[in-house]
PASE-305841 format. One record per residue (C-alpha): x, y, z. Coordinates in steps of 0.02 Angstrom, whole numbers, padded with zeros to 5 digits, always signed. Each point is the difference from the previous one (the first is absolute). Layout:
! PASE-305841
XYZ...
END
This chain:
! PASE-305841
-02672+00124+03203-00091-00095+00123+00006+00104+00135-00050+00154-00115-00150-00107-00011-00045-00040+00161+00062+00146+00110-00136+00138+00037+00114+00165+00069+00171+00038+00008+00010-00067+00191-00048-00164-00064+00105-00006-00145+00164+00047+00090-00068-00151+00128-00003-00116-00139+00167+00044-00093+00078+00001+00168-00046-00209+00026+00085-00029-00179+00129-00138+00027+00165+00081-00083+00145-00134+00055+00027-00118+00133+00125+00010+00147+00153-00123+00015-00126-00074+00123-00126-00037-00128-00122+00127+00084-00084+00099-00115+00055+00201-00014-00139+00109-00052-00023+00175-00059-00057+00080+00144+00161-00110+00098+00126+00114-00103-00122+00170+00016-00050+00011-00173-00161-00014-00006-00052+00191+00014+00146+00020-00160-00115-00146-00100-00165+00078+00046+00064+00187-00055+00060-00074-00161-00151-00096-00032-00098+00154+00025+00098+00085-00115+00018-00100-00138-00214-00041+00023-00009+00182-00029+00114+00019-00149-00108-00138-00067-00177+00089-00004+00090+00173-00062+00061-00104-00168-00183-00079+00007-00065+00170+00003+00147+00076-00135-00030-00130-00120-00189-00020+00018-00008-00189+00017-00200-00047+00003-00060-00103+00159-00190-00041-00011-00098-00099+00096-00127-00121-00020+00117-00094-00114+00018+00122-00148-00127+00090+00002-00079+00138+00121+00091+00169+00069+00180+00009+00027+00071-00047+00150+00031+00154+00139+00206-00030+00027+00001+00098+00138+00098-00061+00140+00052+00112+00154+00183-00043+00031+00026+00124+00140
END
């Protein structure tokens, strides 16, 4: 969840999942994401599930205001493409 936090585009995301540590070797070394050539399969199924998230937002009309509480709604919308 951190790097849904910090990243700012897709190219940047799929950087960041791609430096996630995800074993070691028999060396010790560390093995990364982008090592095994998964990060582009993280990044499409981050994007993915990121957009499934703001459609049930949308479906079941969850209130996000600003200025804590009070104010206009939120805008949720996020170009994914």
């Amino acid at each position: 969840m951190a790097i849904l936090a910090l990243t700012t585009d897709l190219a940047d995301m799929r950087e960041r999942l791609g430096r996630i540590v995800v074993a070691s070797s028999k060396a010790g070394d560390p093995v990364t994401a982008e090592d095994l050539g998964v990060a582009g399969a993280l990044t499409v199924l981050m994007k993915d599930a990121i957009r499934w998230l703001l459609q049930l937002i949308n479906l079941i009309k969850i209130p996000f205001f600003g200025k804590q509480g009070g104010g206009k709604p939120l805008n949720l919308s996020i170009p994914l493409s």
